[in-house]
N, C-alpha and C positions, 0 to 999 in steps of 0.2 A: 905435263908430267916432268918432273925432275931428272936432271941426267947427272950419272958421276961423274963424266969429264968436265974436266979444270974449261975447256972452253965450249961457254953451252950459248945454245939461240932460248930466246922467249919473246913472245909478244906480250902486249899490252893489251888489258881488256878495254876493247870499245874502240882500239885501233880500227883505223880502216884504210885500206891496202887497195891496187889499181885493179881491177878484174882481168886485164890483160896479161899483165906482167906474174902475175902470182897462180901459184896450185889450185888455191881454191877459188880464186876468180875463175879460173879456166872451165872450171869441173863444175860451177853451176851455171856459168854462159850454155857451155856445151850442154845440157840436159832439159833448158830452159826451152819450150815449142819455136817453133823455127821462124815462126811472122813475130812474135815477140822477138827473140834472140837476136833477128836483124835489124828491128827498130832499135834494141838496144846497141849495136855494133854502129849504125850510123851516127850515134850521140857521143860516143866514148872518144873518152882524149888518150890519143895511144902516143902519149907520151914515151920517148924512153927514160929507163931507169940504170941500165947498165949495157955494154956492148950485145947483150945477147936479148933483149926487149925483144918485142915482135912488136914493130909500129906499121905494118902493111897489114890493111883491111886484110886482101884478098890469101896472104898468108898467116893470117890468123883465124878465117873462115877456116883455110883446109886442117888447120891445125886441133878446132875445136870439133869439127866430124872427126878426127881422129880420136880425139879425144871419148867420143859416144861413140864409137867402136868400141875400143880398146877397153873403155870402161874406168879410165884413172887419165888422172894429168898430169905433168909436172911444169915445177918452174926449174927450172934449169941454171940457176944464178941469171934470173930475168928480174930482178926486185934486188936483191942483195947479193953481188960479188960472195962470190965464196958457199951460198948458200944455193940448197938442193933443198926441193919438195916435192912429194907424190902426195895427191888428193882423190878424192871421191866425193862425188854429190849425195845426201838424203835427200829419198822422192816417196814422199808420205801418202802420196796418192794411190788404190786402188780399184783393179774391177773397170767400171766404166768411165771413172775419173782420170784412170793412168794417160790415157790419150794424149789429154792438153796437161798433163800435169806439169807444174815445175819444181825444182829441188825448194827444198824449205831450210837448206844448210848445206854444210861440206865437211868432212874430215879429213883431216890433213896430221902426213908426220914431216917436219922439215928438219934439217942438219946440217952442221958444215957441209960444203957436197965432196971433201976428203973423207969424209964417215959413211956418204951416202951415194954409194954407186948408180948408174941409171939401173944396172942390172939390179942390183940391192930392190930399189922403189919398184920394179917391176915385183919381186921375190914379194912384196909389203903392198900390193895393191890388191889381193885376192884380203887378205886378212881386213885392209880398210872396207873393203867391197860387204865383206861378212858384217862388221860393226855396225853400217851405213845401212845395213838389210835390218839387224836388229833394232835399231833405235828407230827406223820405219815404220815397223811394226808395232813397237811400243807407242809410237805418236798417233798410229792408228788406235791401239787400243784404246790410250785414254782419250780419245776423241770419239770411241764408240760408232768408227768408220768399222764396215765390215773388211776383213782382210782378203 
C-alpha cells in the first residue's frame, strides 16, 4: 500500500528474504508443526544481517514459541537497519486438519521503525490477526474446505 511520506519501504515482488531475520519469516517458522519447524531450523543459515539478527539456534527457538503465544512477530531492524516489522501467519487449515497444519502465507506491515514503535506493532497485531482470520476463511471457502 502506498504511503505519503517522502521516506517510504517497499519490496519487490518475488523478493525473497531470510526467515530468520524478517517478520514474516518468523511468523510462519513459528506456526509451522514443531518436527517440521525443527527440521527446518537445523538447515537454515542464520546468517546475520544487522547487529540485532538472531544467529543462535537456541535463542531463536525461544523467540519463535514466543512468537505462537503472542500471536505476531516482529523484525526489530533484524534485516534492514532502521526498519521495523510486525507480522502474522495465514493458517487455512480447519476442524481436524488444524492440528498438523501449517501457514500458507503471512501478513506483514513494516516501516521506518521511527514510525513504528514496538508498542505501535503491538496496538497493529490484533488488526493483522483479524485480516489473516479473514483471508483464511476465504481460502477455505473457495477451496470448499468446511470452516
Amino acid at each position: 500500500m502506498p504511503s505519503p511520506q517522502v521516506v517510504r519501504l517497499f519490496t519487490v515482488v518475488g523478493n525473497r528474504t531470510p526467515l530468520h531475520a524478517t517478520g514474516a519469516g518468523k511468523a510462519l517458522l513459528a506456526n509451522l508443526p514443531p518436527a517440521r519447524r525443527d527440521a527446518l531450523l537445523e538447515r537454515l543459515d542464520l546468517r546475520g544481517y544487522t547487529a540485532h539478527t538472531i544467529v543462535d539456534r537456541g535463542v531463536l527457538r525461544r523467540t519463535l514459541d514466543e512468537v505462537r503465544e503472542k500471536g505476531y512477530a516482529l523484525d526489530d531492524e533484524e534485516y534492514d537497519e532502521g526498519v521495523r516489522c510486525v507480522a502474522v501467519a495465514v493458517i487455512a487449515a480447519s476442524g481436524r486438519d488444524s492440528a498438523n497444519a501449517a501457514p500458507v502465507a503471512a501478513l506483514s506491515i513494516s516501516a521506518p521503525a521511527n514510525r513504528l514503535s514496538r508498542q505501535r506493532c503491538a496496538e497493529l497485531a490484533p488488526v493483522l490477526r483479524r485480516a489473516a482470520a479473514e483471508l483464511a476463511e476465504a481460502l477455505r471457502d473457495q477451496a470448499g474446505a468446511p470452516s
